[in-house]
C-alpha positions as CSV (number, residue, x, y, z in Angstrom):
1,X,-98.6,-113.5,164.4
2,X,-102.1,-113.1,162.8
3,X,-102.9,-116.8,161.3
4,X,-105.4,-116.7,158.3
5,X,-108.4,-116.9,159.9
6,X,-107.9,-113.2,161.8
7,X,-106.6,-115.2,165.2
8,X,-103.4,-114.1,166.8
9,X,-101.4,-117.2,167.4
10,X,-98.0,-117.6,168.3
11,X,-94.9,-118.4,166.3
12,X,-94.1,-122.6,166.1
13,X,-90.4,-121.8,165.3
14,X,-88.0,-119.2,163.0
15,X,-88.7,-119.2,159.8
16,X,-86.6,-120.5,156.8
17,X,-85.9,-117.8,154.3
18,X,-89.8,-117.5,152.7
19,X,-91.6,-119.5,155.1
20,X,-94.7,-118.2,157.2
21,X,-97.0,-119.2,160.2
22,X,-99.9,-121.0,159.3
23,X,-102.0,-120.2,162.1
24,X,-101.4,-124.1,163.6
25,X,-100.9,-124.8,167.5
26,X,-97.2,-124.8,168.4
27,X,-95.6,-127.2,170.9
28,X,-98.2,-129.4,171.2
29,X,-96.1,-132.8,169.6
30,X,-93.3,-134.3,171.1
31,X,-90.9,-137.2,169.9
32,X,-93.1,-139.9,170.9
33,X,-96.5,-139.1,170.6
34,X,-95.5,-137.7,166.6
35,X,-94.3,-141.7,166.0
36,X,-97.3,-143.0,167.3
37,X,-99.2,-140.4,165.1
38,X,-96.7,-141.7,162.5
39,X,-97.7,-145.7,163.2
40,X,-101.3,-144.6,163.5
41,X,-100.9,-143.5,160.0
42,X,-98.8,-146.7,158.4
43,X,-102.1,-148.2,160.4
44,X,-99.6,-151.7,160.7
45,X,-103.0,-153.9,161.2
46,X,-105.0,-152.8,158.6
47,X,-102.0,-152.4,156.1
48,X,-100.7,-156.1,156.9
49,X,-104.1,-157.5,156.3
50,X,-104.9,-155.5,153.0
51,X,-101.5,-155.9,151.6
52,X,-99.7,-159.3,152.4
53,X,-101.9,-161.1,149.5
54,X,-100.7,-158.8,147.2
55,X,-97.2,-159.5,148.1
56,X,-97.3,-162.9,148.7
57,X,-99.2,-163.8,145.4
58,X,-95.9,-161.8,143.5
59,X,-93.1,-163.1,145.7
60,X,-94.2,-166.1,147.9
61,X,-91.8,-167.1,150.5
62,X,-89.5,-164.2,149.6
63,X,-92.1,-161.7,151.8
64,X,-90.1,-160.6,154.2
65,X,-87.0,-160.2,151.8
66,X,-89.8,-157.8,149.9
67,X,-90.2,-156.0,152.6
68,X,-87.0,-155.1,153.6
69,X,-86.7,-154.1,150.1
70,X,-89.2,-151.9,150.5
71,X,-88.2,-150.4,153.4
72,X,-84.9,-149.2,152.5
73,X,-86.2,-146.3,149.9
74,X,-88.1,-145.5,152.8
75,X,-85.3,-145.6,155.3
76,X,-83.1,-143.8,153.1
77,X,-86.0,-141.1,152.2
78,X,-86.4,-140.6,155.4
79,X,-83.1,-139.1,156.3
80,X,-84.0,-136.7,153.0
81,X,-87.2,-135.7,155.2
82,X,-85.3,-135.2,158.5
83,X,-82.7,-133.0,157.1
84,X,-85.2,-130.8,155.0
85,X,-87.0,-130.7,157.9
86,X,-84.4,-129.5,160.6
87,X,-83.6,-126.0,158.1
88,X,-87.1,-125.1,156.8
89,X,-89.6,-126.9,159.1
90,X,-93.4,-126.0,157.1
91,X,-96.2,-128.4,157.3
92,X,-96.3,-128.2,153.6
93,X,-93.3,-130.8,153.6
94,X,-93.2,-132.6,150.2
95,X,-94.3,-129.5,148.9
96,X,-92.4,-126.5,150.7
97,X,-89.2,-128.2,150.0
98,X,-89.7,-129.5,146.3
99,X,-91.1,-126.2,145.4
100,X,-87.3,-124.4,147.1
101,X,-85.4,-127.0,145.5
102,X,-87.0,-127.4,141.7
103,X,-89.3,-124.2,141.3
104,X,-93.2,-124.3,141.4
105,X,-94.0,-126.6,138.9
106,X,-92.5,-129.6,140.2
107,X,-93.5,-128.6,144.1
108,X,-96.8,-128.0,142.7
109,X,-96.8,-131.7,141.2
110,X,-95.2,-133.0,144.2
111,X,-97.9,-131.3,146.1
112,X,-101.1,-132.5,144.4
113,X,-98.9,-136.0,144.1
114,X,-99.1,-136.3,147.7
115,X,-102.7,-135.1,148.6
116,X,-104.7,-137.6,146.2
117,X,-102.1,-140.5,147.4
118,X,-103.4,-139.7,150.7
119,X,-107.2,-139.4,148.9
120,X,-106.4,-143.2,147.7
121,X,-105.5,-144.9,151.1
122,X,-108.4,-142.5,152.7
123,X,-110.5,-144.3,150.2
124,X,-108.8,-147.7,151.3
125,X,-108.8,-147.1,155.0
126,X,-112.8,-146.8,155.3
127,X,-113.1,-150.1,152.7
128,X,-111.0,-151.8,155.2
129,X,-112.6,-150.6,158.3
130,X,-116.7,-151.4,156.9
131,X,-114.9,-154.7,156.2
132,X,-114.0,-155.4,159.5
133,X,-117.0,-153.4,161.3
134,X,-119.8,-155.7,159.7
135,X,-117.0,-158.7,160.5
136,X,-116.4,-158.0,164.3
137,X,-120.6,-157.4,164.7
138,X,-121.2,-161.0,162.7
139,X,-119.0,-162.6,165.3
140,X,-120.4,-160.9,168.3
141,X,-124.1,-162.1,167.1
142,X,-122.9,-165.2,165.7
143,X,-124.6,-164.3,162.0
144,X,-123.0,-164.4,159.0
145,X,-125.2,-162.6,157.1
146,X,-123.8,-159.8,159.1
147,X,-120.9,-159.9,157.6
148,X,-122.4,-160.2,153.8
149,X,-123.2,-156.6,154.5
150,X,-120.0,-155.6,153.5
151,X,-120.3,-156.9,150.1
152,X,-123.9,-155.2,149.2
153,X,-122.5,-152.3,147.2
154,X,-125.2,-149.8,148.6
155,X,-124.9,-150.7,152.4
156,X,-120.8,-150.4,151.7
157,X,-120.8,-146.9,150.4
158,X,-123.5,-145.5,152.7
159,X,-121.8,-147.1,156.2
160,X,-118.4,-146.0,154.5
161,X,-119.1,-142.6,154.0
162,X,-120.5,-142.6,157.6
163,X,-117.1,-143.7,158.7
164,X,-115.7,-141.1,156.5
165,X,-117.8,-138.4,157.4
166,X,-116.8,-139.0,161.6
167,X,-112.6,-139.5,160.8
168,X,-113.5,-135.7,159.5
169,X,-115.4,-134.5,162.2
170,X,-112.6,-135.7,164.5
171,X,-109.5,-134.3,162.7
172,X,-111.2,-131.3,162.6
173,X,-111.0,-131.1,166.3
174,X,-107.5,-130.7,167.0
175,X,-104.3,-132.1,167.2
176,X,-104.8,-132.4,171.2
177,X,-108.0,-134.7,170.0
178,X,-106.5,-136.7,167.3
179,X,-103.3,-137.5,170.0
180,X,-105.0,-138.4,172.6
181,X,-107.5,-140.9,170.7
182,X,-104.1,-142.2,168.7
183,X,-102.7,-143.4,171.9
184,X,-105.4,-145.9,172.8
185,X,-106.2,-147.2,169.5
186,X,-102.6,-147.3,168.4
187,X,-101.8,-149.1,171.8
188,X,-105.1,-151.7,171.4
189,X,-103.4,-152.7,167.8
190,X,-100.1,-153.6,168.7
191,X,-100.8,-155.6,171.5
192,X,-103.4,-157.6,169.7
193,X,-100.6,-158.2,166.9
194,X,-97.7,-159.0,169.1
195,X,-99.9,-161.6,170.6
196,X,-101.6,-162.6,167.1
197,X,-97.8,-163.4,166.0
198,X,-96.5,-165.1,169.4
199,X,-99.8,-167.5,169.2
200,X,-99.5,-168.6,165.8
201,X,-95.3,-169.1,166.5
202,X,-96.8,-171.4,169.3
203,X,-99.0,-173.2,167.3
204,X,-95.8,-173.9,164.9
205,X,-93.8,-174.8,167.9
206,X,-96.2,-177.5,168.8
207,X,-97.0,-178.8,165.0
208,X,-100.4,-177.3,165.5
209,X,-99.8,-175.2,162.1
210,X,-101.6,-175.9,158.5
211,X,-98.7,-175.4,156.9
212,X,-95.7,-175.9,159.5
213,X,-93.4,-174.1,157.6
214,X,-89.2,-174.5,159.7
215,X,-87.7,-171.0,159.5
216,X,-85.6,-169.9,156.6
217,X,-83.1,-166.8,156.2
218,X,-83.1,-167.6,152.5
219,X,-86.6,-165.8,153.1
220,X,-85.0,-162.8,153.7
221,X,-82.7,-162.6,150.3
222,X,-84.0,-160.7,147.7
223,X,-81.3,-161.3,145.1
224,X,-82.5,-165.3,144.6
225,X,-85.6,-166.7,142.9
226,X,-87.3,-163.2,141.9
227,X,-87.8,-162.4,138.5
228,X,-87.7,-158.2,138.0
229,X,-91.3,-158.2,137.8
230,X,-92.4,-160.2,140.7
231,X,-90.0,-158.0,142.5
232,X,-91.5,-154.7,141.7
233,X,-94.7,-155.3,141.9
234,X,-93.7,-156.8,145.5
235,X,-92.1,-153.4,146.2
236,X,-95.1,-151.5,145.2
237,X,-96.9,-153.4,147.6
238,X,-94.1,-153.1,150.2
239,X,-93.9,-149.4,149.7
240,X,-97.7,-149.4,150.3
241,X,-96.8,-151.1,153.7
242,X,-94.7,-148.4,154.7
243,X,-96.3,-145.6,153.9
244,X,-97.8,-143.0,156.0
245,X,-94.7,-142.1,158.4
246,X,-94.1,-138.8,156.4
247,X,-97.2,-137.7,158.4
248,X,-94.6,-136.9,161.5
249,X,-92.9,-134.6,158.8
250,X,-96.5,-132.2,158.0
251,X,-96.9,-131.9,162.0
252,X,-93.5,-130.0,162.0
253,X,-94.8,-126.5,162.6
254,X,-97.1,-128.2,165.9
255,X,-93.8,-129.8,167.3
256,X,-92.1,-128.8,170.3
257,X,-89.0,-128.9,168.5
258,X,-90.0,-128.3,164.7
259,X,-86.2,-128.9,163.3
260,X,-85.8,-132.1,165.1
261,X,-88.5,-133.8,166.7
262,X,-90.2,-134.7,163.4
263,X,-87.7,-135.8,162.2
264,X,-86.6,-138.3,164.8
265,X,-90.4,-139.1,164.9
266,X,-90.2,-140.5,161.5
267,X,-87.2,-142.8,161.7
268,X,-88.7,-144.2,165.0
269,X,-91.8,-145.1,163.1
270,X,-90.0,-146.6,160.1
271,X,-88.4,-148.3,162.3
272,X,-90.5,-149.8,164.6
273,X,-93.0,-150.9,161.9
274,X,-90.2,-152.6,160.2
275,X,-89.6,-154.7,163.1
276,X,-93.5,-155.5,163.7
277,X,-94.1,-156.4,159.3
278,X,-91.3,-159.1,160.1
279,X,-92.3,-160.3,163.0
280,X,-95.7,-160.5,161.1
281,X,-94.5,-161.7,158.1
282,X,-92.4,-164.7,159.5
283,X,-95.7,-166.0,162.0
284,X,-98.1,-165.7,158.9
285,X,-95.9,-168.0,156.5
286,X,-94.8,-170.4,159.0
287,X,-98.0,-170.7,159.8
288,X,-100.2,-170.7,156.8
289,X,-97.7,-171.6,153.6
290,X,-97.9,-169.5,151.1
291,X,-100.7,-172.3,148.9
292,X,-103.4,-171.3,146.9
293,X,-105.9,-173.2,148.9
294,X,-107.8,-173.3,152.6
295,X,-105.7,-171.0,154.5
296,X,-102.6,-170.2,152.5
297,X,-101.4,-167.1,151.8
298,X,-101.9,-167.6,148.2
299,X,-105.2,-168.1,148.4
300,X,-107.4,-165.2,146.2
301,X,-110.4,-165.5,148.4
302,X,-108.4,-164.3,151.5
303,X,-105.9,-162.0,149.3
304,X,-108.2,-158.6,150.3
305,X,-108.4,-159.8,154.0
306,X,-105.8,-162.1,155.6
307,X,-106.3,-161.4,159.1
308,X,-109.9,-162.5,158.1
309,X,-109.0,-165.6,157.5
310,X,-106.8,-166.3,160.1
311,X,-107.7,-165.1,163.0
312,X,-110.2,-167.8,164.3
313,X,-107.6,-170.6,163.6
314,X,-105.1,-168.5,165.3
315,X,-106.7,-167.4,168.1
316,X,-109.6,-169.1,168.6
317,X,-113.2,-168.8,168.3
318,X,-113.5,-166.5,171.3
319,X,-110.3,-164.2,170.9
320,X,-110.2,-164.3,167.6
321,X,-112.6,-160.8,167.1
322,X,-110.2,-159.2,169.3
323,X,-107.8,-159.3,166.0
324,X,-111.6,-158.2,163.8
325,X,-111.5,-155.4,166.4
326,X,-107.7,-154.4,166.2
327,X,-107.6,-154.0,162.9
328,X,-111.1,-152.4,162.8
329,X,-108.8,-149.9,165.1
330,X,-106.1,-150.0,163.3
331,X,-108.2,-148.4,160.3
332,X,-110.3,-146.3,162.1
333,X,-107.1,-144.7,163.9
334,X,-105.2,-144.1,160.2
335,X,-108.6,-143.0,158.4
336,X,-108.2,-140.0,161.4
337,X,-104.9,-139.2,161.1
338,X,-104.2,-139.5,157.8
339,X,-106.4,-136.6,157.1
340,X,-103.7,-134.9,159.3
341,X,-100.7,-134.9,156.3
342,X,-103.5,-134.2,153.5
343,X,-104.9,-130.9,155.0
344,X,-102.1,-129.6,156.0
345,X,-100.6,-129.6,152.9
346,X,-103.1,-128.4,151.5
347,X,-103.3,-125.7,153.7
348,X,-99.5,-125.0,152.8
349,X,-100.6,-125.1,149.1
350,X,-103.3,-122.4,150.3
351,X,-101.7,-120.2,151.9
352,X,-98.8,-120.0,149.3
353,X,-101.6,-119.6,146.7
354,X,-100.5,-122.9,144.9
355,X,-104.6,-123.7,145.7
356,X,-107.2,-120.7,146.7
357,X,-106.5,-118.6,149.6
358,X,-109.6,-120.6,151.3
359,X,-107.8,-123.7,151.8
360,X,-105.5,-121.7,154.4
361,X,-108.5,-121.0,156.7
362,X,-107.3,-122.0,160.3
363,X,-110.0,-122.6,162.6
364,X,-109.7,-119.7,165.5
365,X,-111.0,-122.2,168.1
366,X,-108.8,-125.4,167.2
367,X,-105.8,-124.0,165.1
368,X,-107.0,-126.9,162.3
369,X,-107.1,-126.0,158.8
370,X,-111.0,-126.8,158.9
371,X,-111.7,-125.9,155.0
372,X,-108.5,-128.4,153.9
373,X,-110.1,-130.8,156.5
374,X,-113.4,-131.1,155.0
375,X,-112.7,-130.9,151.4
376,X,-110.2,-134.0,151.9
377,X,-113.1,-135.3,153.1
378,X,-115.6,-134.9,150.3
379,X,-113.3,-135.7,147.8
380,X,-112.8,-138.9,149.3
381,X,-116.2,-140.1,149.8
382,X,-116.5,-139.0,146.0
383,X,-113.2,-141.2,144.7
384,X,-114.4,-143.9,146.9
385,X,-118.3,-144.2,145.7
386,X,-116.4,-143.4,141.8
387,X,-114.2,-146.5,142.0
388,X,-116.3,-149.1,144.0
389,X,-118.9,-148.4,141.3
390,X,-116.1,-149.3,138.6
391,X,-114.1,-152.2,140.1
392,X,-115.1,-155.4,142.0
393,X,-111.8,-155.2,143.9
394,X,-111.3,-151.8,144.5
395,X,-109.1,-152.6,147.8
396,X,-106.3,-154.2,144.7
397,X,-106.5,-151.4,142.9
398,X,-106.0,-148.8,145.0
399,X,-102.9,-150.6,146.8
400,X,-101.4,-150.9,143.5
401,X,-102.3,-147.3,142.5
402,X,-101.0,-146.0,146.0
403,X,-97.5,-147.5,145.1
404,X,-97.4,-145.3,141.8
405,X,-98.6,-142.2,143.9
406,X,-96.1,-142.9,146.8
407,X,-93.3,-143.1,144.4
408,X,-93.9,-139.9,143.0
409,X,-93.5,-137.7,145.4
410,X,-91.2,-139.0,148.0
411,X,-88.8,-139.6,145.0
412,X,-88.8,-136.3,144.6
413,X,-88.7,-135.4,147.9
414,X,-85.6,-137.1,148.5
415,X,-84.0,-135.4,144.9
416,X,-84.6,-132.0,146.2
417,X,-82.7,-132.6,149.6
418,X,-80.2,-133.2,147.4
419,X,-80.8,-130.5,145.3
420,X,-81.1,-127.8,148.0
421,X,-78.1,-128.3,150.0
422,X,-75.9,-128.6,147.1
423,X,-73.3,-126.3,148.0
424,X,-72.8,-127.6,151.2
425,X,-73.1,-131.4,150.1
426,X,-69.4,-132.3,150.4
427,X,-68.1,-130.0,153.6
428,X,-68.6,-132.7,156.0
429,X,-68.3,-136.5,156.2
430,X,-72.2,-136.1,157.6
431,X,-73.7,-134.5,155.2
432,X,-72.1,-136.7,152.7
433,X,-73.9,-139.6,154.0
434,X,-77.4,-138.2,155.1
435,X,-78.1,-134.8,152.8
436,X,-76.5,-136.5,149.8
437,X,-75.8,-140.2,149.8
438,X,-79.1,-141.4,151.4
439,X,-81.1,-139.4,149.9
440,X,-80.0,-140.1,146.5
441,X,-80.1,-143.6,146.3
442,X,-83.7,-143.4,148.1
443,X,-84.6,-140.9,145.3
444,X,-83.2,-143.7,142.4
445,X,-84.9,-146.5,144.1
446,X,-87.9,-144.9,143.8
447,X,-87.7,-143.5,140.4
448,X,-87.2,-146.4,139.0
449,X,-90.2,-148.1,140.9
450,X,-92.1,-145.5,139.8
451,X,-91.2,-145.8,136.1
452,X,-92.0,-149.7,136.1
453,X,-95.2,-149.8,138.1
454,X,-96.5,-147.5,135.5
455,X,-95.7,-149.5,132.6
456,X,-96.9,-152.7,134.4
457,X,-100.4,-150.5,135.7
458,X,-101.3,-150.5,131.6
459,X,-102.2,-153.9,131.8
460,X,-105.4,-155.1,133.5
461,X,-104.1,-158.2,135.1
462,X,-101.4,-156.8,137.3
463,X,-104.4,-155.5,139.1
464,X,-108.5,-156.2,140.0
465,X,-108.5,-157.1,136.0
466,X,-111.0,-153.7,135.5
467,X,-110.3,-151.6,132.8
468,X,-111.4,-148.8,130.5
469,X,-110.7,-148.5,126.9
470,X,-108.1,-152.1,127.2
471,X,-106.2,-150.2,130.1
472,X,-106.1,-150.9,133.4
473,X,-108.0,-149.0,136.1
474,X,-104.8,-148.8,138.3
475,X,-103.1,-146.5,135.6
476,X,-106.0,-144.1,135.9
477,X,-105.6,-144.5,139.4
478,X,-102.3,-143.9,139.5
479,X,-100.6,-141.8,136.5
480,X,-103.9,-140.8,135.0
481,X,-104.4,-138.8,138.4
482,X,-100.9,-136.7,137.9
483,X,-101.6,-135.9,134.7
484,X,-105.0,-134.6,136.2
485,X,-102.9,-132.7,138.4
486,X,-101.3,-131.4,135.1
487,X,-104.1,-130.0,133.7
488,X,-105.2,-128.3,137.0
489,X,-101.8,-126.9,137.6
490,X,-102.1,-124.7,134.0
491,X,-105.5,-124.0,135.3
492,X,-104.1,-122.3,138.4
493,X,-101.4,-121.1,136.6
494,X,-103.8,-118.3,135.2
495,X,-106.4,-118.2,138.0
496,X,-103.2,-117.6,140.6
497,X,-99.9,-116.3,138.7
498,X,-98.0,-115.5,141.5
499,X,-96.8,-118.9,143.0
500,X,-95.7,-120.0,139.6
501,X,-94.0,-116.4,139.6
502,X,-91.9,-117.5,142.4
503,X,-93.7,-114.3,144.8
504,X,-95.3,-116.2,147.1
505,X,-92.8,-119.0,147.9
506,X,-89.2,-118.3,146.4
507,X,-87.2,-121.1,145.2
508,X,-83.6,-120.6,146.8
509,X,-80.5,-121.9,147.9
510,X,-79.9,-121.1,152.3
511,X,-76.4,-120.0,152.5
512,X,-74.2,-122.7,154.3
513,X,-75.1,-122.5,158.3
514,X,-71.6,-121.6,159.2
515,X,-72.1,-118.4,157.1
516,X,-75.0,-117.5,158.6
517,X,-74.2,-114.9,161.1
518,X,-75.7,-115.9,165.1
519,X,-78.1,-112.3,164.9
520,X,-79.7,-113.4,161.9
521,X,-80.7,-116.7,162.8
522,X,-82.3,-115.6,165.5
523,X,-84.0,-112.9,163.5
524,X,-85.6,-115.3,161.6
């Protein structure tokens, strides 16, 4: 097949009824390595560090009840994403699918929904990982003003854009590139957590904690001692925690299996980072309290960085950069391969003509979409620079702004799984239970996330406190992008009739697999 770029490239998999070939590398991820792509993503270190203040300071002790709560839209999304996946695998995903199901309005919307949440945690990835660069060099040379660095608006921007400007280069290389680097830096991470949590559980054991804190399941109930607010905002901030496995989903069309190992990738990754956020979770509290003061959980100053805070006591002065460095890794690796989901679907969005025909450029050397690549780039050095200039906490803002975004699409995501195997919904007990059960009640759960976090985004204090015009900077962040997306979707409308025509990518119902006769499946 000749990709976009003029190279001949071979066929990833059959097509679904309107798919093509982008031009990407086939076979080249497997089960495995697609999770770890998936956990480099979620980034668990960096995620953890920027996130648990935000849900601590909404839910307290009830953390890891939160995050199980948040975890089972995702769970339940997930299975919406698998089957999708296994009959029209097209790494425009959240996209491709939404646009089949619902038409191209709402695919486009799910579409541009997806790319700027991805343009948000870009944006929060390189705050987190200057944080922790200027942190882990301070310790090294033993000089604090090191680490003040991080807070001079000018040096942040410039050394963040730097950071930016390499996670590009690298993504830009291949997928062979960006797998190779994930499994060292995704490896370094875990280990350094694992052992971050068993030390602190040690220093509980021995009543060598601050806080000292005995081990409760009532932690893990989220139906006590939450008031509807706490508890959403929680979620948001959960949801941020466990976003980023989708990317397993957009690397369907490089798998070796595209209709099933991207799918098993994902639930792998949702899985195992549910496992290490508990584990987390339950060290941190019973180790720190969740006070407002010295090293608590609570505490404002170490709300934007809690691994900051904790890793000396934890570890000690001399292994305590190792957790600096892991999470300096941990952001690194997700600023890389979270450019992964973004160009790809914008690529998808290209070469559907959703976006201009150049965003489905393939490179003819590394089968990247090089164009996507680099203008995910740029526009996130831009939104960065933008909203560090207009908020003194932009690392709040853009968690909470995330949670609006993530909501968004994968809500309807997991309504159009629904949507598109409709006729075939009730014909087995399975698909019951994963192309219509699951995916519905992910797709509600999300919704109504979504509608409340937009409501509480209007007011300045349920995020950094900035605001424009009495509102607060999250809603801008947050719905005030989509309705961006709005305005550039008429825009496009004009420029590029025929998506919106339904030519370019038909929205359609597959006929149920048994009627699909053997010859023509394997036509496709």
């Amino acid at each position: 097949m000749i990709d976009n770029s003029g190279s001949t490239t071979p066929t990833a998999a059959p097509a679904a009824e309107g798919l093509v070939s982008k031009g990407l590398a086939p076979g080249k991820i497997g089960t495995f390595s697609g999770a770890v792509l998936g956990i480099s993503s979620v980034a668990p270190g960096y995620t953890l560090t920027a996130s648990i203040g935000l849900i601590v300071a909404a839910v307290g002790l009830k953390m890891p009840a939160i995050l199980i709560a948040g975890f089972i839209p995702m769970f339940l999304t997930a299975y919406a994403y698998r089957e999708l996946n296994s009959r029209a695998p097209d790494c425009g995903a959240s996209f491709t699918w939404s646009t089949k199901a619902f038409g191209s309005y709402i695919g486009w919307m799910c579409g541009w929904g997806m790319v700027m949440a991805t343009i948000i945690v870009l944006s929060n990835l390189a705050a987190i990982a200057v944080e922790f660069f200027y942190l882990f060099f301070a310790r090294i040379f033993d000089n604090t003003d090191i680490a003040d660095l991080a807070d001079n608006k000018g040096i942040n921007i410039a050394t963040t854009l730097v950071f930016i400007a390499i996670a590009t280069l690298v993504a830009s290389r291949g997928i062979t590139t960006s797998e190779r680097v994930q499994y060292i830096l995704v490896g370094f991470q875990m280990i350094i957590l694992l052992a971050f949590a068993v030390t602190a559980f040690v220093h509980v054991g021995i009543g060598d904690a601050p806080a000292d804190l005995s081990f409760d399941l009532d932690w893990f109930n989220p139906f006590t001692g939450l008031a509807l607010s706490a508890f959403v905002i929680g979620v948001t901030g959960s949801i941020f925690a466990f976003w980023g496995w989708d990317t397993c989903l957009t690397l369907g069309e490089e798998s070796k299996d595209p209709k099933k190992v991207p799918g098993r990738a994902g639930l792998l990754c949702v899985l195992s980072i549910l496992l290490t956020y508990l584990l987390i979770a339950v060290a941190v509290m019973m180790y720190a309290g969740v006070g407002e003061t010295d090293l608590g959980l609570g505490n404002e100053e170490n709300a934007d960085n809690v691994f900051g805070a904790l890793a000396d006591p934890v570890l000690g002065r001399w292994a305590g950069p190792l957790l600096f460095l892991a999470v300096l890794a941990s952001s690194v690796a997700s600023l890389q391969t979270t450019f992964l989901p973004a160009a790809r679907t914008m690529l998808a969005m290209g070469a559907y003509g959703a976006f201009p025909k150049k965003f489905a450029e393939v490179s003819p050397r590394f089968l990247v979409p090089t164009f996507s690549t680099i203008v995910a780039g740029v526009v996130t050095a831009t939104f960065y620079t933008l909203v560090t200039l207009l908020s003194e906490r932009t690392l709040l803002d853009t968690i909470a702004a995330l949670g609006i975004m993530i909501c968004w699409y994968y809500g309807i995501t997991a309504f159009a799984c629904v949507w598109f195997f409709r006729r075939e919904l009730f014909t087995s007990a399975r698909n019951i239970v994963f192309k219509f059960l699951f995916p519905l009640l992910g797709g509600i759960m999300l919704g109504s996330v979504f509608v409340i976090s937009v409501r509480e985004s209007m007011d300045p204090e349920n995020g950094s406190g900035a605001e424009i015009g009495g509102i607060g900077l999250v809603f801008y962040m947050g719905f005030g992008i989509l309705l961006l997306g709005a305005v550039l979707m008429v825009v496009m409308r004009f420029r590029s009739p025929d998506f919106f025509l339904g030519r370019t990518l038909t929205r359609d119902t597959p006929p149920l697999v048994e009627d699909v006769a053997p010859e023509s499946v394997a036509k496709r």
